[in-house]
N, C-alpha and C positions, 0 to 999 in steps of 0.2 A: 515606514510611513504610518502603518496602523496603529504603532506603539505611539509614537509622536503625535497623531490623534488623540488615542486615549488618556495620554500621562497630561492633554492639553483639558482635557476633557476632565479628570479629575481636580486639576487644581482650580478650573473656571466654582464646581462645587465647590470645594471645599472653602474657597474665598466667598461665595455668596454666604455661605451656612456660616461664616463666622465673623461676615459682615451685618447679617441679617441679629444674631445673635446678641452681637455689641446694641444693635439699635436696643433689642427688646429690654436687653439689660440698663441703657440709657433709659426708657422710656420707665420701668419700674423704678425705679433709683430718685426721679426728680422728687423735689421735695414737695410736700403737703401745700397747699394755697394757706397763709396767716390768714386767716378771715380776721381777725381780732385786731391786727396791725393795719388793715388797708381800710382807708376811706368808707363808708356806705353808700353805695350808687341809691340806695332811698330812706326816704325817715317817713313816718305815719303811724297813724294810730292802727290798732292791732283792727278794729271794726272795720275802717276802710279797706282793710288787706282782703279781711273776710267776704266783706262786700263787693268787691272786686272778682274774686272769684267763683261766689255764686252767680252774679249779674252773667258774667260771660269768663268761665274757663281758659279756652283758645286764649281769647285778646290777653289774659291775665299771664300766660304761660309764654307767649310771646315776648312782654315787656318783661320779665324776669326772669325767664331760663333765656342761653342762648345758642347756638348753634348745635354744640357738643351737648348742649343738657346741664351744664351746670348754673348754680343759679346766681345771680346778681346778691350782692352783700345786699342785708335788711336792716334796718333800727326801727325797731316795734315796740310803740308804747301802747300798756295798757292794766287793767287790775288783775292781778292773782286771784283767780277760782278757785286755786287746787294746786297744790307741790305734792310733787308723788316721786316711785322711783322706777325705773324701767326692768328689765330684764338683766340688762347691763349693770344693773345699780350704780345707772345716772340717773341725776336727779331732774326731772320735766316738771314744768311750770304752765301751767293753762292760764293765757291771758284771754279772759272775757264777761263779759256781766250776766249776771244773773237771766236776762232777760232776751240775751241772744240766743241764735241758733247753733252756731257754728264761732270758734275762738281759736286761737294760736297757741299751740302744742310746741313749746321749747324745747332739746334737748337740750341742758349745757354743759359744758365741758367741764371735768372730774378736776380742772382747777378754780372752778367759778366761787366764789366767797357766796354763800347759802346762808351764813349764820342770820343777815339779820332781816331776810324775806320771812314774811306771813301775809297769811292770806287778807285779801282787801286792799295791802299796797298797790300804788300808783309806779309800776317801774319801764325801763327802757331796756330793751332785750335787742343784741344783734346777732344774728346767725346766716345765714344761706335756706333757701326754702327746698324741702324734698317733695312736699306732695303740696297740693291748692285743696282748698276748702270745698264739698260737692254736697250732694243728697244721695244716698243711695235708694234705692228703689225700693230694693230687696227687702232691704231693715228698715224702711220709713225712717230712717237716721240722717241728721246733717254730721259731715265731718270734718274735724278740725283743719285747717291750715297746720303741715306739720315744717318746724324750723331745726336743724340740726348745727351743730358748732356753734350753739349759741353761748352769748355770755352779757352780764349784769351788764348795762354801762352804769345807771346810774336806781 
């Protein structure tokens, strides 16, 4: 009887731990969101975006991230400030004018065509947003709206 327990008892484990298993490996496995391929839940000008998240964070964080945290596709038009390169040596594009406080920090993607941006063009950028535009206290600094998997449209 006790054997007959345990040998029930071991395989009740060993079935979870390699059911549990398959999930995790399921779950690592699925593939990346195309941001590039799907639709844009928004289109606007890079200022409004900005504007929107200084005005009120929350409200801005709610309409574009959503439950899980990730964020709603973006198409963001606005002027090139700055093309610079990260860490990564990806190439980021600061959409904003001279005269703002806060602008939209592209990454874009290491296939994005670069050659024939300079700074002062009027372009259309679409990504996924990581961070909203703030003040920091600390640094008397406004911070950019930062957009990652972005890319050229036009």
């Amino acid at each position: 009887m006790r054997k007959n327990i345990f040998k029930w008892g071991i395989i009740i484990i060993i079935s979870g731990l390699l059911i549990g298993g398959g999930i995790v490996l399921y779950m690592f496995n699925q593939p990346h969101r195309d941001v590039q391929a799907t639709k844009a839940d928004y289109k606007m000008e890079a200022k409004q975006l900005v504007n929107e998240y200084l005005t009120n964070a929350q409200t801005s964080n709610n309409k574009y991230l959503d439950e899980e945290g990730e964020s709603k596709i973006i198409e963001v038009t606005g002027i090139i400030l700055e093309i610079s390169k990260d860490f990564n040596n990806q190439t980021v594009v600061l959409l904003k004018n001279k005269d703002d406080n806060a602008g939209v920090s592209c990454t874009l993607l290491s296939t994005a065509n670069i050659t024939n941006l300079s700074i002062g063009d009027t372009v259309t950028i679409k990504g996924v947003i990581r961070s909203g535009a703030g003040y920091d206290d600390d640094l008397g600094l406004y911070e950019d709206v930062i957009m990652e998997k972005s890319d050229i449209i036009n």
